[in-house]
N, C-alpha and C positions, 0 to 999 in steps of 0.2 A: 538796345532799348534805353530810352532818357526821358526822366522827368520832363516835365514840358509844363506843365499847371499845377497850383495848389489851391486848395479851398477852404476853408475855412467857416461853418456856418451852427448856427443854433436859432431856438426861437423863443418868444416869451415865457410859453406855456408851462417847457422846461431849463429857465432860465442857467441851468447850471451846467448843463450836459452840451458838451461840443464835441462836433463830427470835423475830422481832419479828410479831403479825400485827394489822391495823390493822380495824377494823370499822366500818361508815359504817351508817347510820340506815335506807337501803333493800336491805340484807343482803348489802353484799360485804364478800370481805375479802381485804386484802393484804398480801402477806408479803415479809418481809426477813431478812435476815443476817447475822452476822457472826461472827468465832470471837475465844477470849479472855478469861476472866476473867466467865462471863456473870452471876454475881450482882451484878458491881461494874456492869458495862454496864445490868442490868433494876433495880437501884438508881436509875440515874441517870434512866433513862426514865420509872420509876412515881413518884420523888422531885421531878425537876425537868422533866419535859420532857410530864407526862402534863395539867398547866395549863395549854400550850402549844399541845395536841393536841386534846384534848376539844372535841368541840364545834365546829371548825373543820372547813371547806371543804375538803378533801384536795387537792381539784385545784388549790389556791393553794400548788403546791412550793416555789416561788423564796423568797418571802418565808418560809411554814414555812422553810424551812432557813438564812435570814439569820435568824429570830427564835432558833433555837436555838442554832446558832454564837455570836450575837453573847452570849447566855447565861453561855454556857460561857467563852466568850472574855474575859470579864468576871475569870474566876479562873485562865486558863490551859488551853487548851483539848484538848492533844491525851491521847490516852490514852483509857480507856473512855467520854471525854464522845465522842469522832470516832466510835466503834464503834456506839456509840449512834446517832447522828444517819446515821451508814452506813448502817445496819440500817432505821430511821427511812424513811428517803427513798426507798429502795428498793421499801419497801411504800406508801407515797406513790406510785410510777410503776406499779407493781404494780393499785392502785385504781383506778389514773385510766384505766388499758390497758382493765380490765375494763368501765369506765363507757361509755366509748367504744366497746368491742365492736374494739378497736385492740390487735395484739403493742407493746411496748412500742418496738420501733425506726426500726415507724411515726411514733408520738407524736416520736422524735426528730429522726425526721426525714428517716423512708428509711432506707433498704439502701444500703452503695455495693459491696455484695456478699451475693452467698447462702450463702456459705459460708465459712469459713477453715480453715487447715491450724493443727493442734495439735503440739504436743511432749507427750512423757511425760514428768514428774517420776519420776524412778525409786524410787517409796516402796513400801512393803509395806502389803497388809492382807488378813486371811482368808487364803485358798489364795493367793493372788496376789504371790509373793516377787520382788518385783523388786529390792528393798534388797537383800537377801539375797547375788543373784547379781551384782550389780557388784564389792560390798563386798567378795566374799569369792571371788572370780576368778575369776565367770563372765559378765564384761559383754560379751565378746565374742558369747556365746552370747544372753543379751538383746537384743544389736544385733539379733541374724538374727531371732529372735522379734518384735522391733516390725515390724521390715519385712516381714513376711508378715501383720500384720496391717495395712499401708499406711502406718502410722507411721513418717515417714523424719527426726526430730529427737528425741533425748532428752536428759535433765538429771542429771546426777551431782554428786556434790561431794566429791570422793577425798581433795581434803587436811584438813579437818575431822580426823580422828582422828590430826593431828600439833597439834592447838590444846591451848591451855589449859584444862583443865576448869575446873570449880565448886567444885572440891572442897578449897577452899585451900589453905596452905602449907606444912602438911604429910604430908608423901606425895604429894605432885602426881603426878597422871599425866594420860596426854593424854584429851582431853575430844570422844570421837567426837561425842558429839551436836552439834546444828546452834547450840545456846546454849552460848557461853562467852564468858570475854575474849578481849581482842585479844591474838594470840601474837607476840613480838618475834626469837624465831628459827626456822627452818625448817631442819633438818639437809639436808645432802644427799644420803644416804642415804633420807631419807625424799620429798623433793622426787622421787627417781625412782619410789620406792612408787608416788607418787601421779600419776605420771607413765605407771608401767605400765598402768594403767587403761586408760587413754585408749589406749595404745599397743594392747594387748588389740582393741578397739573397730576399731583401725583395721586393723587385720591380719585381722578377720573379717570384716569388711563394706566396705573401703575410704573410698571417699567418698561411698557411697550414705547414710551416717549424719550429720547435722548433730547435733554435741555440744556443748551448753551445760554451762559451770560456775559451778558456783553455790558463792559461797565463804561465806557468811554471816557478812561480816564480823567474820573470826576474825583477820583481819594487819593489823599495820600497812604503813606506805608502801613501806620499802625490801625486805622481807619479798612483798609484794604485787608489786614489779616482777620481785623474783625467778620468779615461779610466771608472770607471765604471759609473760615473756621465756619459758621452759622450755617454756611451751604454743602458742608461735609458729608452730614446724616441722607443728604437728598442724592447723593450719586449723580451730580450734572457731569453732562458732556466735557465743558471747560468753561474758566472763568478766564474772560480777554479783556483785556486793555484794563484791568484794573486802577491802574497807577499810570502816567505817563511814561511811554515807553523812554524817556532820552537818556536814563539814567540804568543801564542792565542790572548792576549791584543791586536796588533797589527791589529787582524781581528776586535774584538772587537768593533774597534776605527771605522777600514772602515765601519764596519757595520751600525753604527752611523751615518754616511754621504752618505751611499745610499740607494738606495729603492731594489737594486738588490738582487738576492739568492746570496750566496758565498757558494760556494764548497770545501770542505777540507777533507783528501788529501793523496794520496798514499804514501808518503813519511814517514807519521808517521807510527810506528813500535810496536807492540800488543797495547792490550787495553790500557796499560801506557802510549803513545802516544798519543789517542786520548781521554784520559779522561777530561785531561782541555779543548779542544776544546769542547768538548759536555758541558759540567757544566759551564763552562763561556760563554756559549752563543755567540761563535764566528763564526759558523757557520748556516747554514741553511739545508745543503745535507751533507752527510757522506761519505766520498767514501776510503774504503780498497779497499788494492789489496790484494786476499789471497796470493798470490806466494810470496808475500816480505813478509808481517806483521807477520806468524805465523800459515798461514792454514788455514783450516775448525774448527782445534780446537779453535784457540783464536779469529777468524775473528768473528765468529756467539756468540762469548762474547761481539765483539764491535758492532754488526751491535744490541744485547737487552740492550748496554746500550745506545743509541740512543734512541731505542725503548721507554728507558724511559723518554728521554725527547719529546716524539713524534718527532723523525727527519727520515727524510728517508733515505735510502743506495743505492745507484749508485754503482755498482762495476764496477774496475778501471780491463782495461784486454789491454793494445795493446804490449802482451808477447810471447804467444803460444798455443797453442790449450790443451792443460791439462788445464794450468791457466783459460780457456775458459770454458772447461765442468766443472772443479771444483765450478765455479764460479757459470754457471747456476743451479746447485745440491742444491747448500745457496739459491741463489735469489728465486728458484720456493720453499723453505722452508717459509722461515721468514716471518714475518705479515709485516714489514715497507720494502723492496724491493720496488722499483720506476720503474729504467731503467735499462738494461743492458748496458754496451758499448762494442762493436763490430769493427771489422775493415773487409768489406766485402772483401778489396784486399788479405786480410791472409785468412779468413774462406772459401772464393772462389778460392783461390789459396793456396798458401805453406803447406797451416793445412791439406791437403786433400793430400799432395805428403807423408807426414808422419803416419797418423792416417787411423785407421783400418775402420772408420766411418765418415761420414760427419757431423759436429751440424747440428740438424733440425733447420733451418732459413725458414721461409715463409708470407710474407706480412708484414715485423716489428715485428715479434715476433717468437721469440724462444721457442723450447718444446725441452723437453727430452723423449727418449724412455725408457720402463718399462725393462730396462736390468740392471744385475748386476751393483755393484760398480760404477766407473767412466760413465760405458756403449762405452767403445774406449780402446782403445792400439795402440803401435805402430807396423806399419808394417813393413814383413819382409824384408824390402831393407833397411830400414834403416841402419842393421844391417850388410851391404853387400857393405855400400860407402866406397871408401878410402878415405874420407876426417874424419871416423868417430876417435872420442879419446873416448876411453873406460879406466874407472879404476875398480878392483873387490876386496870386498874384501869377506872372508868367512871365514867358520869355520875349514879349514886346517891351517889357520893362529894365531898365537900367538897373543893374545892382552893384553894389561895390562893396568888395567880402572884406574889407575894414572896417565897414560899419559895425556900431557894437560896441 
């Protein structure tokens, strides 16, 4: 079996999310993901990584993914070269599932479970306002809504709209979105804003609700013990990405001054990334995203060196529905898997205008069905929008593996 085509495609609608799909010479084909920049990411795949691919043996993953790493790694590696090689490897385990007539968590290695329990990331999309209603002071009302539909964990991020914006230094104002800099003070007035939420949350549904927060690294350190000391009395799930993860001491430090779980964090990039955070003891939960860090290959390297310090894995998913099935294939794998995260407004909407199959969601927990590879693909209208940007490359084309 050999590679034979590569594709590369996304569409306006959602401008951020690109499909990798890999074509092998006896007519399968596999698909991956990732979100992010995806001209720079099918740049890098048709530019440097398609002399790599061409032609080659798919089921030979390990090596594919040390030949392109070590590529990349040559000029500095993470960014749209990681997204790539995500995206990459993915369809890689996607090929090899189908080749076999094997789900992908076979090939890894077995189930050490059928199923996992999910959280909702509280985002909006179409009819589906769940941003809406935390943001704007109806989270307690959301609470009872997930839990009738078995959903017993969701994810907010209340303090975000006391951050920095983007919008420089003059006229600052606060920067709700999830991107900004690090903010170096937090009023106290607004520390209980952000505090009502939660309070909300617990007043309507008690403790049947586990509530995660999600800070996106909008504070820094002393800023950061402030919020999670204040979210002590409230029992949340965990507080993530508090602080920017590049600096582990810095959890370290928080860790020292609260009682909370800390969450750490999609941002870092293969096992390299998360090695100091596990060995220094700066975390408590582990959470990759396979679509950024490097795949199935090098994500279930980070999720057993965890493992060895007994830490558990969350995986990080509010991307696309590959990065969704990819993701459940590991989680219902690994011995240390916790939670999934989920965003019901995409797996109830957008991921089903695309995909050939729905994820099984029912009652807070996810299963996978016993079919090949990923078990999905994408459907044929995809392929049929005109908003779609397709690039190809193959083997009627000259490559020259110096390029680069």
């Amino acid at each position: 079996m050999k590679i034979n085509r590569i594709e590369t495609l996304w569409y306006d609608e959602q401008p951020n999310t690109l499909w990798v799909r890999l074509f092998s010479d006896d007519g399968l084909i596999g698909l991956g993901e990732t979100y992010y920049v995806p001209r720079a990411v099918s740049a890098i795949i048709h530019d440097v990584f398609a002399s790599l691919l061409l032609d080659r043996d798919p089921r030979d993953i390990e090596n594919i993914w040390n030949n392109l790493f070590s590529t990349v790694n040559f000029f500095g590696y993470a960014g749209a070269e990681m997204r790539a090689i995500s995206a990459i490897d993915v369809a890689l385990w996607d090929l090899l599932g189908q080749y076999t007539g094997q789900p992908i968590y076979a090939l890894l290695g077995g189930r050490n479970r059928d199923r996992i329990a999910i959280y909702n990331t509280c985002v909006s999309y179409g009819a589906q306002r769940d941003y809406q209603a935390w943001a704007e002071g109806d989270a307690g009302e959301l609470a009872v809504d997930l839990l009738r539909q078995g959903i017993t964990a969701m994810k907010i991020w209340p303090f975000d709209q006391f951050g920095v914006s983007l919008g420089g230094p003059i006229g600052q104002r606060a920067g709700a979105g999830a991107v900004g800099p690090v903010g170096h003070f937090l009023r106290k007035a607004d520390l209980k804003k952000g505090l009502s939420i939660v309070e909300d949350i617990r007043r309507a549904v008690g403790d049947r609700m586990e509530i995660a927060i999600e800070g996106h690294a909008r504070w820094n350190l002393p800023e950061a013990v402030k919020i999670a000391q204040a979210l002590e009395p409230y029992d949340i799930l965990w507080l993530e990405e508090i602080i920017p993860p590049d600096n582990p001491e810095s959890y370290v430090r928080l860790k020292q001054q609260t009682s909370l779980r800390l969450c750490v964090s999609e941002r870092l990039f293969t096992r390299f990334g998360f090695r100091a955070v596990v060995e220094q003891n700066a975390a408590d939960i582990i959470m990759p995203d396979m679509a950024w860090t490097g795949g199935l290959t090098e994500t279930r390297k980070i999720c057993a060196l965890a493992d060895m310090y007994y830490l558990p894995i969350t995986s990080h998913d509010t991307i696309g529905p590959v990065a969704l099935w990819s993701a459940a294939h590991l989680m219902l794998h690994i011995p240390n898997a916790m939670i999934m995260e989920t965003v019901r407004a995409y797996y109830a909407g957008w991921y089903n205008d695309v995909m050939t199959h729905p994820i099984p969601i029912s009652e807070g927990m996810l299963s996978l069905p016993d079919r090949p590879g990923l078990g999905t693909a994408l459907r044929p209208e995809v392929f049929t929008r005109s908003d779609l940007h397709m690039e190809v490359s193959d083997l009627t084309q000259r490559f020259d593996p110096s390029r680069g």
